[in-house]
C-alpha positions in Angstrom: 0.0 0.0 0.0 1.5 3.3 -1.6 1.4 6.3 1.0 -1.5 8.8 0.4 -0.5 11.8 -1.2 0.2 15.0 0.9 -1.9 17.5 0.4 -0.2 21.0 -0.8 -0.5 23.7 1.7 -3.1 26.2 0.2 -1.4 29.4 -0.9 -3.1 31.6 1.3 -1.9 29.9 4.5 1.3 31.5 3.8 0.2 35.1 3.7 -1.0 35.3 7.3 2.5 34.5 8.6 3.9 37.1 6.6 1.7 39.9 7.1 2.0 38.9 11.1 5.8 39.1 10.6 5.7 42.1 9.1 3.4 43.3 11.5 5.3 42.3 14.5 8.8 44.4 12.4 6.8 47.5 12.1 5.4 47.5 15.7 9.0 47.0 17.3 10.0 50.5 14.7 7.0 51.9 16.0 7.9 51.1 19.6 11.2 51.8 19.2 10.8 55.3 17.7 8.2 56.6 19.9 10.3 55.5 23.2 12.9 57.5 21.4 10.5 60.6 21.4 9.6 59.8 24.5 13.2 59.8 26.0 13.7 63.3 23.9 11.2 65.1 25.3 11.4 63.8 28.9 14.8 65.1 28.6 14.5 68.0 27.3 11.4 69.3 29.1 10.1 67.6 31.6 12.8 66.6 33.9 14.0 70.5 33.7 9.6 71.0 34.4 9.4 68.8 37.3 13.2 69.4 39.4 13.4 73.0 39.0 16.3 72.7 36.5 16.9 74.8 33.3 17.6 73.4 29.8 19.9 75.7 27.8 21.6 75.3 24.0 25.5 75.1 23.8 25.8 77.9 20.5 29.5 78.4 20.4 32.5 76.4 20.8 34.5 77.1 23.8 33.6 74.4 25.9 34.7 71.4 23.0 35.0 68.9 23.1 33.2 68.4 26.3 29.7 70.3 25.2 30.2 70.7 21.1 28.1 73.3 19.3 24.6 72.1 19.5 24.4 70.3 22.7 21.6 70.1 25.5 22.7 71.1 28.5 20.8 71.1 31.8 21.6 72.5 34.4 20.6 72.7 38.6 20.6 75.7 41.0 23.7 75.7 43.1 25.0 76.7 46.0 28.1 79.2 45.6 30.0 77.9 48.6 29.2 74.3 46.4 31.2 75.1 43.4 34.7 73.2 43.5 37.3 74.1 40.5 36.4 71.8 37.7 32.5 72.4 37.7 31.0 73.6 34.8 28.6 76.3 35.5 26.3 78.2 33.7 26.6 82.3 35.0 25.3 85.3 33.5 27.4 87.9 31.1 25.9 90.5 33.5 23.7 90.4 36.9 20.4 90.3 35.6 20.7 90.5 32.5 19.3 86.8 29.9 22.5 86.3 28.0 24.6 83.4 29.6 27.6 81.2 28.7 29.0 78.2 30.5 32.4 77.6 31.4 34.6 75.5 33.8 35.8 77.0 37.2 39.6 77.0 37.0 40.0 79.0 40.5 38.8 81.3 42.7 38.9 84.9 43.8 38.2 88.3 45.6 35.7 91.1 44.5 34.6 93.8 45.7 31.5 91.7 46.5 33.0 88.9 47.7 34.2 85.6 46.4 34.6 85.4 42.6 34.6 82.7 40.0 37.9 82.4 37.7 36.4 80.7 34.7 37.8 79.3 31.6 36.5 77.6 28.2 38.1 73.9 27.8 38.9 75.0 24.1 40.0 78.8 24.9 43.6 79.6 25.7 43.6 82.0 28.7 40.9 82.4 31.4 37.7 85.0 31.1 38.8 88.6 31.1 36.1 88.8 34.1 35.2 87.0 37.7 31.7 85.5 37.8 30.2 87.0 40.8 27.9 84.6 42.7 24.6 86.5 42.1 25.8 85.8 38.4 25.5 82.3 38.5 22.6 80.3 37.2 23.3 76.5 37.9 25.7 74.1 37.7 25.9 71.4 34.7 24.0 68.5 35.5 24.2 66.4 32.2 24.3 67.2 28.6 23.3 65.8 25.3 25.1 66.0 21.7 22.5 67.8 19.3 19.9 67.8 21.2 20.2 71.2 21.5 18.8 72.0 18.4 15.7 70.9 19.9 15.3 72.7 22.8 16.0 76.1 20.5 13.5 75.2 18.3 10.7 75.2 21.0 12.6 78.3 23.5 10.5 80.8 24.4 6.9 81.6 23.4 6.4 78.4 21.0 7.6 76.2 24.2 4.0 76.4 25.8 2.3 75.5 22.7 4.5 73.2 21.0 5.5 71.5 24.2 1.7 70.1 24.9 0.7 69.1 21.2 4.0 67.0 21.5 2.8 65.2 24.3 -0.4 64.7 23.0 1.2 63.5 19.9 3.4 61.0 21.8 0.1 59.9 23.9 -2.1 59.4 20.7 0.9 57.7 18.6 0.7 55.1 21.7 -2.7 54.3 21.9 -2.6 53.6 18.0 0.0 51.2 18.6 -1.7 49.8 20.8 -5.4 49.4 18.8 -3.2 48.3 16.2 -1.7 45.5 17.8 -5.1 44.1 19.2 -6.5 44.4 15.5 -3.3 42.5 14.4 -4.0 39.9 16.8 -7.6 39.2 16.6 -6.5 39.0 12.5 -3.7 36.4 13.2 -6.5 34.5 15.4 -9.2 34.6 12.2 -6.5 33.9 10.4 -5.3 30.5 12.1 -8.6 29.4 13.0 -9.7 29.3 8.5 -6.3 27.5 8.0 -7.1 25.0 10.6 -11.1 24.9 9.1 -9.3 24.4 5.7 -6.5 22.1 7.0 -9.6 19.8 8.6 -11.5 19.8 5.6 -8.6 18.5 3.3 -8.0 15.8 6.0 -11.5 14.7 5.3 -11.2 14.7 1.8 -8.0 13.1 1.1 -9.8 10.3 3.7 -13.0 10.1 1.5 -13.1 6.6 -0.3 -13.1 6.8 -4.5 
C-alpha cells in the first residue's frame, strides 16, 4: 500500500504568517521610535519641568570637546560655597541681565562683593577677562546631550508652551494607536489561524473520503 498523497499547503496559508511578521517588524520601529520621542522630550522638558532645572543650548565652541556646538545642557541651581574648581557652570554675562555662557571653574577669587569665579572655556587659551560673581550664577551642569540642542531652540520661548503640549499629546495618541493596532493585528492572526485550521480539517477529510 502506496502512502496517500500529501496535500499541498493552500497558498493563502502562507500570507497570514507574513503579514504577522511584518506586523510584528513594524510595531518593534513603532515602539522603538516613539520610546525614542519619548526619551527626547522627557529630557529636554520635563525633567528640567518637574526638578526645577533649566535646559539651555550650547551655541559656540568654547567648551569642546566636552559640550560641542549644538548640545543640550541642563543645568541645577547651586549653591556658591558648592562650586569646586572643575565644575561647569552656567553664569550670566551680566547680573540680571538673559544672556549666559558656560564655562569650567579653574579657580577662585576676591571682589569687591566677595568671592569670585575664575572661569575658563576647555577649548580657549587664557581664562575669562572677568570674575563670575555669585549673584551671576545660574546653575551648575548636570548632564548634557550632543545635538539635542537643536531641539530645545527650536521650542525656547513663546512656542515652548504650545508646542511642548501638542507633543505630548502627539506622543500619547501615537501610543494608543500602537496599541489598537496590535489588538486588531492579533484578533486578524487568530481569524487567520482558525480558516487554515477549518481548511486544514477539511482537506484531512477529503484526502480520507473513499473513491
Amino acid at each position: 500500500m502506496g502512502d496517500e498523497p500529501r496535500q499541498a499547503p493552500h497558498p493563502d496559508d502562507a500570507e497570514p504568517a507574513g503579514r504577522s511578521m511584518a506586523s510584528a517588524l513594524w510595531r518593534g520601529a513603532s515602539a522603538g521610535i516613539l520610546a525614542v520621542l519619548v526619551l527626547v522630550a522627557v529630557l529636554v522638558a520635563g525633567v528640567p519641568l518637574v526638578t526645577g532645572a533649566s535646559a539651555f543650548t550650547i551655541s559656540g565652541r568654547s567648551m569642546e570637546p566636552a559640550l560641542p556646538l549644538g548640545t543640550l545642557i541642563v543645568i541645577q541651581p547651586v549653591e556658591p560655597a558648592e562650586i569646586v574648581v572643575g565644575d561647569i557652570i552656567t553664569y550670566q554675562l551680566e547680573p540680571g541681565e538673559p544672556t549666559v555662557a558656560t564655562h569650567r571653574v579653574v579657580g577662585f577669587g576676591f571682589t569687591a562683593e566677595g568671592r569670585a569665579f575664575v572661569t575658563q572655556g576647555d577649548a580657549n587659551d587664557g581664562i575669562d577677562a572677568e570674575p563670575v560673581r555669585a549673584e551671576q550664577i545660574r546653575g551648575r551642569l548636570w548632564y548634557s546631550i550632543p545635538m539635542l540642542g537643536w531641539v530645545n531652540a527650536a521650542v525656547s520661548g513663546p512656542a515652548r508652551a504650545f508646542v511642548l503640549p501638542v507633543v505630548v499629546a502627539g506622543l500619547f495618541g501615537y501610543a494608543g494607536w500602537m496599541l489598537v493596532s496590535a489588538a486588531r493585528d492579533r484578533r486578524a492572526g487568530r481569524g487567520a489561524r482558525r480558516q487554515a485550521e477549518a481548511r486544514s480539517t477539511e482537506d484531512d477529510g477529503s484526502s480520507g473520503a473513499m473513491p
